[in-house]
PDB file of N, CA, C and O in Angstrom:
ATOM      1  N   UNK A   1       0.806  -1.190   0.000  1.00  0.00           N
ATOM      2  CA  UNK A   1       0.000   0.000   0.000  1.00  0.00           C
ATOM      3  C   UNK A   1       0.852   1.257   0.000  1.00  0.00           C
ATOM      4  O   UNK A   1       0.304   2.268  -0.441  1.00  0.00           O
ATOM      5  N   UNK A   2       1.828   1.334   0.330  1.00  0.00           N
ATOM      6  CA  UNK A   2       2.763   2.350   0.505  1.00  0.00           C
ATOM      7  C   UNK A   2       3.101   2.897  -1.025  1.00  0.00           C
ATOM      8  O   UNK A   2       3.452   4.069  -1.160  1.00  0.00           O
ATOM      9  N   UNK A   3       3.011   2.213  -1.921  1.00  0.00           N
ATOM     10  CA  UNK A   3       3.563   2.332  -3.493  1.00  0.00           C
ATOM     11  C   UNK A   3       2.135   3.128  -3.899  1.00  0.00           C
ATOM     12  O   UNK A   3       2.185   3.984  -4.783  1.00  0.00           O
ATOM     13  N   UNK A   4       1.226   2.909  -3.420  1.00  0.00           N
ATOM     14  CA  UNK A   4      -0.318   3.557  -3.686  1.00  0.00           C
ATOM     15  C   UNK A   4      -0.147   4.925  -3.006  1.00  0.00           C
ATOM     16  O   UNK A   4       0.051   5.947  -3.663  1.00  0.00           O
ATOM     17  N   UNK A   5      -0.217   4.910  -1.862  1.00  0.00           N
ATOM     18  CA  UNK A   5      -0.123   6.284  -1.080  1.00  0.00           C
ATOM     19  C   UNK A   5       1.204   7.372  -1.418  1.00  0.00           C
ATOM     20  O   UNK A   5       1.294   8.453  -0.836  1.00  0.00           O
ATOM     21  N   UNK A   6       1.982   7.007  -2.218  1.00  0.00           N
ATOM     22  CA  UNK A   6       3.085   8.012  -3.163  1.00  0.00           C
ATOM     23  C   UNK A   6       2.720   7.718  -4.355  1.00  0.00           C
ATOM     24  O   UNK A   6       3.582   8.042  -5.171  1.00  0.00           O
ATOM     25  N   UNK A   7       1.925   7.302  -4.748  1.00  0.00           N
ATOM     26  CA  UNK A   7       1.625   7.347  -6.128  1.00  0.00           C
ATOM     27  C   UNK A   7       0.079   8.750  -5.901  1.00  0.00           C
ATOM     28  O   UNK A   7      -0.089   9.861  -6.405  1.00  0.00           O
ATOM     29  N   UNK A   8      -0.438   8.230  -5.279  1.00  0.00           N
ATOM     30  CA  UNK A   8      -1.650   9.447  -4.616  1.00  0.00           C
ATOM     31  C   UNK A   8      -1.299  10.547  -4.492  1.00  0.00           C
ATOM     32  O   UNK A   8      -1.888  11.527  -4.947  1.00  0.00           O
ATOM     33  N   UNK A   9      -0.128  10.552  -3.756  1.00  0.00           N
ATOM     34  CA  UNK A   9       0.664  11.764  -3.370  1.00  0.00           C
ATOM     35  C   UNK A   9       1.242  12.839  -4.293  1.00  0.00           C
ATOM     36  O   UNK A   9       1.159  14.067  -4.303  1.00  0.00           O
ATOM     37  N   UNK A  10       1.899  11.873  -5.118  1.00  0.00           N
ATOM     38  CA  UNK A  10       3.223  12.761  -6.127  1.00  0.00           C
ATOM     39  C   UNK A  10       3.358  11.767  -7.323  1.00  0.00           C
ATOM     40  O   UNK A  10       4.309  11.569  -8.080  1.00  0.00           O
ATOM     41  N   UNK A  11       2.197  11.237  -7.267  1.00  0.00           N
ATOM     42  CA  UNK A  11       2.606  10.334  -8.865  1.00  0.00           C
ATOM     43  C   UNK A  11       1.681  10.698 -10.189  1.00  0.00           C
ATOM     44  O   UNK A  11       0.460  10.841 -10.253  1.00  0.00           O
ATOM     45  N   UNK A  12       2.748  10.804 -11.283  1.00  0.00           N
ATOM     46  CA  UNK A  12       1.339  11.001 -12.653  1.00  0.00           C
ATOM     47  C   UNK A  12       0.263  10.238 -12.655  1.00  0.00           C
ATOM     48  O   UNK A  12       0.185   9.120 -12.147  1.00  0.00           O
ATOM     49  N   UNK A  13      -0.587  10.825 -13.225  1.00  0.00           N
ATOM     50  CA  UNK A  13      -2.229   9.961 -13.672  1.00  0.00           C
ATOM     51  C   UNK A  13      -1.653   8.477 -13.485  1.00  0.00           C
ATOM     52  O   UNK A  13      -1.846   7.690 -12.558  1.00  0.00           O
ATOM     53  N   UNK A  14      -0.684   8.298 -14.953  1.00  0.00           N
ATOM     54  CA  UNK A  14      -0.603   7.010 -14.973  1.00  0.00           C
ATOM     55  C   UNK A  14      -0.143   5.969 -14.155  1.00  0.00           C
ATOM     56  O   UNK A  14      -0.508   4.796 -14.232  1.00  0.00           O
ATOM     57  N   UNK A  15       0.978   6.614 -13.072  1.00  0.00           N
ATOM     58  CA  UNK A  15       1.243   5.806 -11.732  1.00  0.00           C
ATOM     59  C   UNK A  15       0.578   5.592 -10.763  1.00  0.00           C
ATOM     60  O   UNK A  15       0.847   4.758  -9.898  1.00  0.00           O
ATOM     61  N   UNK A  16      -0.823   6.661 -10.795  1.00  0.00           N
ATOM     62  CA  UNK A  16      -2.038   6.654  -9.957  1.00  0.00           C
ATOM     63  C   UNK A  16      -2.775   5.303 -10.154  1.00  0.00           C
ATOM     64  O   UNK A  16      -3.171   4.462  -9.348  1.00  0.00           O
ATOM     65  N   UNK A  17      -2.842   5.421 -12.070  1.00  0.00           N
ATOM     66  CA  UNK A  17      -3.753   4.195 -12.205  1.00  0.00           C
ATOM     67  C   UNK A  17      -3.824   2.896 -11.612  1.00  0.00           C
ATOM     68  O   UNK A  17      -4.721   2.365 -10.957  1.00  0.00           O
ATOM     69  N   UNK A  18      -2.073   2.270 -12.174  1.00  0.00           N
ATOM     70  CA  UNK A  18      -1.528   1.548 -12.222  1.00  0.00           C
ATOM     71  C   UNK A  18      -1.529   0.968 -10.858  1.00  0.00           C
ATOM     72  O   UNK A  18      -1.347  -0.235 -10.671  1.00  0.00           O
ATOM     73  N   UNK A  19      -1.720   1.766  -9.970  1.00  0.00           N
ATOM     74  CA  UNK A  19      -1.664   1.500  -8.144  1.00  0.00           C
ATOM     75  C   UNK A  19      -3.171   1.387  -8.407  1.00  0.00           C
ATOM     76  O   UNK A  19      -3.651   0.255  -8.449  1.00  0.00           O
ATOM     77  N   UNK A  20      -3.736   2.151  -8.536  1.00  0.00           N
ATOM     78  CA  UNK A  20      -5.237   1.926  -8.330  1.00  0.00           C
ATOM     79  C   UNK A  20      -5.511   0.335  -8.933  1.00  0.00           C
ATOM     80  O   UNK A  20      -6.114  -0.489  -8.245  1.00  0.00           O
ATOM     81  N   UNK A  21      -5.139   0.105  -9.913  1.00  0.00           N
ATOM     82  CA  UNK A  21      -5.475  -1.431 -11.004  1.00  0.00           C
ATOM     83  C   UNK A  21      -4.782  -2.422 -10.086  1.00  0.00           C
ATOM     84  O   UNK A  21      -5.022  -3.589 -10.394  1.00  0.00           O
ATOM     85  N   UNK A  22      -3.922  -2.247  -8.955  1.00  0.00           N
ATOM     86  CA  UNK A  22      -2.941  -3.194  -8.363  1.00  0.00           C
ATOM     87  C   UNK A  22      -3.656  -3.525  -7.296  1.00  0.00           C
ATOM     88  O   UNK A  22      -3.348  -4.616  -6.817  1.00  0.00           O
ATOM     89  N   UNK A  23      -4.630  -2.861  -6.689  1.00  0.00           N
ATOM     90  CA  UNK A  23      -5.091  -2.325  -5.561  1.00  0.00           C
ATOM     91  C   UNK A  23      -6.498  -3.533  -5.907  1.00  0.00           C
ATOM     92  O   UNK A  23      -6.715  -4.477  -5.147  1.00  0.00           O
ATOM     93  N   UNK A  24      -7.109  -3.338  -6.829  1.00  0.00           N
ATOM     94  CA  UNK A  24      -8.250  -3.599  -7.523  1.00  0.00           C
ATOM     95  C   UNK A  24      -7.850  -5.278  -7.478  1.00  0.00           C
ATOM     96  O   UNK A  24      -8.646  -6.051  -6.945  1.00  0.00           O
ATOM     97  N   UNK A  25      -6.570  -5.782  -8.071  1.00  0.00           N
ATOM     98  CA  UNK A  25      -6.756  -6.858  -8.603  1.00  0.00           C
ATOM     99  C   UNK A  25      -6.261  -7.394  -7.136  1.00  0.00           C
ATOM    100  O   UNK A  25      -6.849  -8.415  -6.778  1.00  0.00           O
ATOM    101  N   UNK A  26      -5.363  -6.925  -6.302  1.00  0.00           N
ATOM    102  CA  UNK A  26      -5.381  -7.373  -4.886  1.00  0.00           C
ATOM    103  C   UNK A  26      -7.144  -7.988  -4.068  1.00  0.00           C
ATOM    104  O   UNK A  26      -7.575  -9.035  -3.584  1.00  0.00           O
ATOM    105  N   UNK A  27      -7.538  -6.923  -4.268  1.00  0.00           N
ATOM    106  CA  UNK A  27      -8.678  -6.916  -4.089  1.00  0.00           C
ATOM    107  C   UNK A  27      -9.793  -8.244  -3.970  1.00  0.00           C
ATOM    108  O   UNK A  27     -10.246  -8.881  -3.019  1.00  0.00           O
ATOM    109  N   UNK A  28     -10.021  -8.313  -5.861  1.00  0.00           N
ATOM    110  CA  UNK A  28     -10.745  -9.207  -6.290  1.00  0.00           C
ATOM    111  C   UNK A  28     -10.307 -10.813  -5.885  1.00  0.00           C
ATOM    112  O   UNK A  28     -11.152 -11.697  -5.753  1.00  0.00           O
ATOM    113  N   UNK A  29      -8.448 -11.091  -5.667  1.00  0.00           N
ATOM    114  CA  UNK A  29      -8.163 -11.916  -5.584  1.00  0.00           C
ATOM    115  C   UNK A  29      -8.111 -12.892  -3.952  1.00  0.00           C
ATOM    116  O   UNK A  29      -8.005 -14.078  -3.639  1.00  0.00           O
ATOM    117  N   UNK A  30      -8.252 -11.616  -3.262  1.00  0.00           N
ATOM    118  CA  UNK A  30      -8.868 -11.734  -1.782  1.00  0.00           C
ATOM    119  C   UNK A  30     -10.051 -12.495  -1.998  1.00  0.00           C
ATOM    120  O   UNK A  30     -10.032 -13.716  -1.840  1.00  0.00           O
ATOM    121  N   UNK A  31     -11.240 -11.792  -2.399  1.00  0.00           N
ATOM    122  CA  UNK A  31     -12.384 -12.027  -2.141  1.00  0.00           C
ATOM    123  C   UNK A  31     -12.409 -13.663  -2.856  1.00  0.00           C
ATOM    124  O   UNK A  31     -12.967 -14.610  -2.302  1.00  0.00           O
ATOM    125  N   UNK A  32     -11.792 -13.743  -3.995  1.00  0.00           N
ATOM    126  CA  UNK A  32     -12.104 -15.373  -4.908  1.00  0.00           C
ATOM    127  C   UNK A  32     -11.622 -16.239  -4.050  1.00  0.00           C
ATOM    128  O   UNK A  32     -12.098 -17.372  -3.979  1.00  0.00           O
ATOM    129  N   UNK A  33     -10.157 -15.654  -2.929  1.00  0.00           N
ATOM    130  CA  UNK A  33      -9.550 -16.807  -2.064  1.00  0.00           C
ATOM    131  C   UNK A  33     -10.866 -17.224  -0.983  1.00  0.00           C
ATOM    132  O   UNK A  33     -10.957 -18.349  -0.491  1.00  0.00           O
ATOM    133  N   UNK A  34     -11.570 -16.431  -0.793  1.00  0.00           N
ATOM    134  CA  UNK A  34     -12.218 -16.062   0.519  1.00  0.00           C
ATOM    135  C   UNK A  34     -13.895 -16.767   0.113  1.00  0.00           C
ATOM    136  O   UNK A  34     -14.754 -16.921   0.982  1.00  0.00           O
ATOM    137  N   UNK A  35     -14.092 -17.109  -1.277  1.00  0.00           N
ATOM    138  CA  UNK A  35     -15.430 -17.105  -1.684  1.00  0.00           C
ATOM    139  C   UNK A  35     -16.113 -16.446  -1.487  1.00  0.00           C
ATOM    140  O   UNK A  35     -17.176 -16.875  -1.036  1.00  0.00           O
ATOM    141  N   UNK A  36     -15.954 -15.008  -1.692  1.00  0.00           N
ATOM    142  CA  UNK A  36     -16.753 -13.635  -1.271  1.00  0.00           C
ATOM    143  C   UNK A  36     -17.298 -13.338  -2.664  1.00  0.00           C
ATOM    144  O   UNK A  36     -16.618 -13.525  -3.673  1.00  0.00           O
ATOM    145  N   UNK A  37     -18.207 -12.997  -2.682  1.00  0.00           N
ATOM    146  CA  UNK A  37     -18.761 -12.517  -3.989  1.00  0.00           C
ATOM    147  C   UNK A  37     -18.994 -11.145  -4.040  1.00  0.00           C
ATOM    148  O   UNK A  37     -19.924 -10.570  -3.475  1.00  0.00           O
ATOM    149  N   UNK A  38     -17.887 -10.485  -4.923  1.00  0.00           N
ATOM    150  CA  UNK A  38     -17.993  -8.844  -4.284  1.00  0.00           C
ATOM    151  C   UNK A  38     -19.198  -7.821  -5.098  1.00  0.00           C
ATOM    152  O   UNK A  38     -19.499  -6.657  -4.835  1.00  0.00           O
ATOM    153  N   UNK A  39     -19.688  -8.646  -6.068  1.00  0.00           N
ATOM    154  CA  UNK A  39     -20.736  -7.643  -6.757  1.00  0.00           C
ATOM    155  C   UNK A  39     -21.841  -7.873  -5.365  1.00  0.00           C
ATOM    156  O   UNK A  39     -22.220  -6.912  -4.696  1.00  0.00           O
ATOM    157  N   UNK A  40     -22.251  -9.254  -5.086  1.00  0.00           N
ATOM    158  CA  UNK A  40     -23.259  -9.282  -4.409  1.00  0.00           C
ATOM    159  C   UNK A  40     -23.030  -8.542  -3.017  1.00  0.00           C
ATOM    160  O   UNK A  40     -24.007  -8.219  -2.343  1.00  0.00           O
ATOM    161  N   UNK A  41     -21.714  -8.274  -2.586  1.00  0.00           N
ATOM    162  CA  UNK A  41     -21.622  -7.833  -1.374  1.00  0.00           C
ATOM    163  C   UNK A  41     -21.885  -5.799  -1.726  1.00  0.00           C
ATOM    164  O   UNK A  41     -22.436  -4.885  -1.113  1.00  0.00           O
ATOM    165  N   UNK A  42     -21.421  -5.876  -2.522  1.00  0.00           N
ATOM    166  CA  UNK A  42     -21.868  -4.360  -2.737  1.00  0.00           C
ATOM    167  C   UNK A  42     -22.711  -4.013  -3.345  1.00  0.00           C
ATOM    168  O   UNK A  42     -22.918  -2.809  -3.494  1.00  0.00           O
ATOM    169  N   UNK A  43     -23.329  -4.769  -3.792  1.00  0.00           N
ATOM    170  CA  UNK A  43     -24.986  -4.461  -4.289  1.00  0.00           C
ATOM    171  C   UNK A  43     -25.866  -4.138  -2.782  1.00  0.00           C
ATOM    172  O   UNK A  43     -26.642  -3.195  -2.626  1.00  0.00           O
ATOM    173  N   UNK A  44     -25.537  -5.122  -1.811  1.00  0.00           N
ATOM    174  CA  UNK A  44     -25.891  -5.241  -0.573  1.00  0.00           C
ATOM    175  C   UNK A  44     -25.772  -4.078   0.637  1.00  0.00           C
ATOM    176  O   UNK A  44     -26.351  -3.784   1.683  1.00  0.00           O
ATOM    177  N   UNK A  45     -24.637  -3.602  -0.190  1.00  0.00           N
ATOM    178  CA  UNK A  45     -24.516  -2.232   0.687  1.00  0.00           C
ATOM    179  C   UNK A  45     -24.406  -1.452  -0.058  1.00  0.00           C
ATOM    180  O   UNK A  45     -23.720  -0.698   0.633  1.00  0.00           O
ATOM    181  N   UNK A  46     -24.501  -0.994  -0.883  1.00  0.00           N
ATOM    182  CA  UNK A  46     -24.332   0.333  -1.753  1.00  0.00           C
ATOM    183  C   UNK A  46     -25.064   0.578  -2.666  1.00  0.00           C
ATOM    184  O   UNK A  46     -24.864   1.520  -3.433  1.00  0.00           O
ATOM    185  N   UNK A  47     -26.234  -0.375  -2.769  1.00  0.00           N
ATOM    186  CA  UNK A  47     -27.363  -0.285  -3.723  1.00  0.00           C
ATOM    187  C   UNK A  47     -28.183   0.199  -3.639  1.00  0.00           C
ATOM    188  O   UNK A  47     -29.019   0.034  -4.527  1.00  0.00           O
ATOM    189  N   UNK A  48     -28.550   1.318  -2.268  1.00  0.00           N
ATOM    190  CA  UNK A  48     -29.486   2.231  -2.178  1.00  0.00           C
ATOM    191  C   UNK A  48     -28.226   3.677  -1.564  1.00  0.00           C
ATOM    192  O   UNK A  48     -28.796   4.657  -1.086  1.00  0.00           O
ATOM    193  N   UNK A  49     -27.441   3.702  -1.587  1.00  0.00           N
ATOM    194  CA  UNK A  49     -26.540   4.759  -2.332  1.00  0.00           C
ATOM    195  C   UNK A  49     -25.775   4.529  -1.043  1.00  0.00           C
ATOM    196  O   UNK A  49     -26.165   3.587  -0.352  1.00  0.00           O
ATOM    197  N   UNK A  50     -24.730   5.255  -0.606  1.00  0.00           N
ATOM    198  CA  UNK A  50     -23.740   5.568   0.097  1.00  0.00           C
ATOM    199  C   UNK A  50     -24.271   5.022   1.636  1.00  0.00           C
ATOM    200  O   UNK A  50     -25.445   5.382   1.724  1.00  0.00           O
ATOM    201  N   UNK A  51     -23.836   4.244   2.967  1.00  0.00           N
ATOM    202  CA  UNK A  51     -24.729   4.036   3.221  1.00  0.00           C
ATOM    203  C   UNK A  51     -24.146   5.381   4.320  1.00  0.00           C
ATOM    204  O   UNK A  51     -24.419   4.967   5.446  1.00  0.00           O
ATOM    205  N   UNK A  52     -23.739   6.231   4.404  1.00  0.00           N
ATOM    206  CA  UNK A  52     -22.807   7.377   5.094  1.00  0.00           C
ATOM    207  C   UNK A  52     -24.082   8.805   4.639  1.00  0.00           C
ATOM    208  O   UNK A  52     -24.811   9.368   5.456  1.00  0.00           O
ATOM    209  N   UNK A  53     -24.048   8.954   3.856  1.00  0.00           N
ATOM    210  CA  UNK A  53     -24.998   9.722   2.955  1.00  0.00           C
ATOM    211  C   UNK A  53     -26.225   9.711   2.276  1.00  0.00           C
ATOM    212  O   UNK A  53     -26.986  10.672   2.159  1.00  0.00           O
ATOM    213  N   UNK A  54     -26.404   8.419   1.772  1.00  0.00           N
ATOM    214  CA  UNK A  54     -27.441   7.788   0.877  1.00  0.00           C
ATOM    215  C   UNK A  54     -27.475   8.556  -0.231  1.00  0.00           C
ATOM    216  O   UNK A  54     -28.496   8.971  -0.781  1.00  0.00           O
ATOM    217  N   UNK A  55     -26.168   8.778  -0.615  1.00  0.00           N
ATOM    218  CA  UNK A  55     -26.505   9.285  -2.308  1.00  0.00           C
ATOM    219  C   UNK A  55     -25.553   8.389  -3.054  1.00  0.00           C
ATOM    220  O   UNK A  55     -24.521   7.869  -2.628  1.00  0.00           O
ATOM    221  N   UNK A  56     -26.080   8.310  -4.213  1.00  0.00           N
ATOM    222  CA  UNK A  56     -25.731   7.738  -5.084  1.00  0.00           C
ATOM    223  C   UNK A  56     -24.818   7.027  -5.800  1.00  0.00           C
ATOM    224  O   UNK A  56     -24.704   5.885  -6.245  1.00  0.00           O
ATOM    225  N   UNK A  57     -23.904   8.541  -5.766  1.00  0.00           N
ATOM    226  CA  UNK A  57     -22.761   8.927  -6.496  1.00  0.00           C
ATOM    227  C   UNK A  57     -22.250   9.851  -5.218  1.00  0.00           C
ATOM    228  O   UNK A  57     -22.878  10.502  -4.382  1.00  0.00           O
ATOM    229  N   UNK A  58     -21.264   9.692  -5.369  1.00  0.00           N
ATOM    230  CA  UNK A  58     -19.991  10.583  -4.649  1.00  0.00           C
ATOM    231  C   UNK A  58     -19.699  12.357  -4.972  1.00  0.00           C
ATOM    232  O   UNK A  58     -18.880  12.736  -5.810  1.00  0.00           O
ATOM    233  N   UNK A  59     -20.588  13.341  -4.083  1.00  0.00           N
ATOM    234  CA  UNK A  59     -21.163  14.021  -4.321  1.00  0.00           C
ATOM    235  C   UNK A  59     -19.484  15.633  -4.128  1.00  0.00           C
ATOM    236  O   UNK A  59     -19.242  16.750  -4.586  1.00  0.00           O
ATOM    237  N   UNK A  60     -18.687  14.358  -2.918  1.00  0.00           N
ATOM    238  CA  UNK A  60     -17.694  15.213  -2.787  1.00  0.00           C
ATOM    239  C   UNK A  60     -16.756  15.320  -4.111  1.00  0.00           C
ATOM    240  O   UNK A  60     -16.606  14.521  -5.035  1.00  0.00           O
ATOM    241  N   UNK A  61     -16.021  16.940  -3.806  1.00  0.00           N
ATOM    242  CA  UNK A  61     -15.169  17.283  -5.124  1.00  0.00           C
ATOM    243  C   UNK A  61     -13.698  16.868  -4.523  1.00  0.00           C
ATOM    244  O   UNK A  61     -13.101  17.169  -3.490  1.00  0.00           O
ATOM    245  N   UNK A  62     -13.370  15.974  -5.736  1.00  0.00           N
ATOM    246  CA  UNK A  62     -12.236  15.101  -5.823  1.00  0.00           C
ATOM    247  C   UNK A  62     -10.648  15.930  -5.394  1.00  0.00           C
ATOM    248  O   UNK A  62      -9.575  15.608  -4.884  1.00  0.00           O
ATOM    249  N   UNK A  63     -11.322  17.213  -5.987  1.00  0.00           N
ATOM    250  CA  UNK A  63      -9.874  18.291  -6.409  1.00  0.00           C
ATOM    251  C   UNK A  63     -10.144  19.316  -5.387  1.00  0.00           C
ATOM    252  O   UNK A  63      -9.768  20.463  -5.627  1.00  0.00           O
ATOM    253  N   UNK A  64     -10.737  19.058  -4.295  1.00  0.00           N
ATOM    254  CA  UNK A  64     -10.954  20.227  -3.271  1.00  0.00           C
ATOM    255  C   UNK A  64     -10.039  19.459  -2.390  1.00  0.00           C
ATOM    256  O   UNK A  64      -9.751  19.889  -1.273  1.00  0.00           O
TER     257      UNK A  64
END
């Protein structure tokens, strides 16, 4: 995670991504070890919007 949080910090778009896509496939590969099914788990919680807010979409500005 540390390669993510300087890439967040001080890294181009594309080193952002690339952590973000690393992050993602960490992720997914958790949940397949784990038999977690992550659409159904976040359909489950995030399918009537944020459950912090209840909106939708992510209402905060990214660049503030």
């Amino acid at each position: 995670m540390s390669s993510l949080a300087s890439a967040l910090r001080k890294g181009t778009r594309e080193q952002k991504e690339a952590e973000l896509a690393n992050v993602v496939a960490w992720l997914v590969t958790r949940a397949n070890i784990n038999n977690v099914d992550l659409t159904k788990a976040l359909e489950a919680k995030y399918a009537k919007g944020c459950p912090g807010s209840a909106h939708l979409a992510s209402t905060r500005n990214p660049r503030a």
